[in-house]
N, C-alpha and C positions, 0 to 999 in steps of 0.2 A: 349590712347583709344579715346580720343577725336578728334585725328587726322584720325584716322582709320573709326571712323564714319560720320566724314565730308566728306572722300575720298568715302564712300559707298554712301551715300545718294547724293554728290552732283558728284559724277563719274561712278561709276560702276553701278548704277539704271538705271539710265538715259539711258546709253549706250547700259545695257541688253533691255532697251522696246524700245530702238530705232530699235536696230537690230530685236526684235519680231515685229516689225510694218513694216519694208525693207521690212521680210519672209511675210508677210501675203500678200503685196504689190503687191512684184513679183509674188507670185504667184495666184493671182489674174488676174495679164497682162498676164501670162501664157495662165489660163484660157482663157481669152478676146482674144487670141491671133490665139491661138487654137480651140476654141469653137466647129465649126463644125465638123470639125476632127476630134474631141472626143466623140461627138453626133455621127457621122457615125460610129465612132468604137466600142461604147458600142451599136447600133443598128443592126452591122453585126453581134458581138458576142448573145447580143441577141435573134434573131433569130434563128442562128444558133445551140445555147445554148452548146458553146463552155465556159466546165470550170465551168458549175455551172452560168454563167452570167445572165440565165431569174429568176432564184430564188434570186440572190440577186438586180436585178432592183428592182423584185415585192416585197420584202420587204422592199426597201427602200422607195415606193412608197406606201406602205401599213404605213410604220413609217410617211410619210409627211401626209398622212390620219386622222391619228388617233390622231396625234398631238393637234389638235382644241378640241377632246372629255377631 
C-alpha cells in the first residue's frame, strides 16, 4: 500500500496537473494565436445571427455584467 501511495503522490499527480497545465497552455497560445479570427467570426455570426449567436454573445456579456453585483 505504501508503494502504491508513493507512486500516486509522487508520479501519477504530478503528471495528471502537469498535463492539465500543457491543456490550459495551449490553448491559450491557440487563443493568442488566433484571436482576430475568432473575434471576426463570432462578429459575422453575430450580426448575422446565424445559430442562435446574438443571444448567446448577449448573455454572456450580460453574465460578465452582472458578475461585480
Amino acid at each position: 500500500m505504501k508503494k502504491y501511495l508513493n507512486y500516486l503522490f509522487h508520479e501519477m499527480l504530478p503528471a495528471l496537473f502537469k498535463g492539465i497545465v500543457r491543456f490550459v497552455m495551449e490553448t491559450f497560445t491557440v487563443v493568442k494565436l488566433y484571436f482576430w479570427w475568432l473575434a471576426i467570426l463570432i462578429a459575422v455570426l453575430y450580426f448575422a445571427d446565424i445559430g442562435g449567436t446574438k443571444g448567446w454573445v448577449d448573455g454572456v456579456f450580460r453574465s460578465i455584467k452582472n458578475i461585480g453585483r
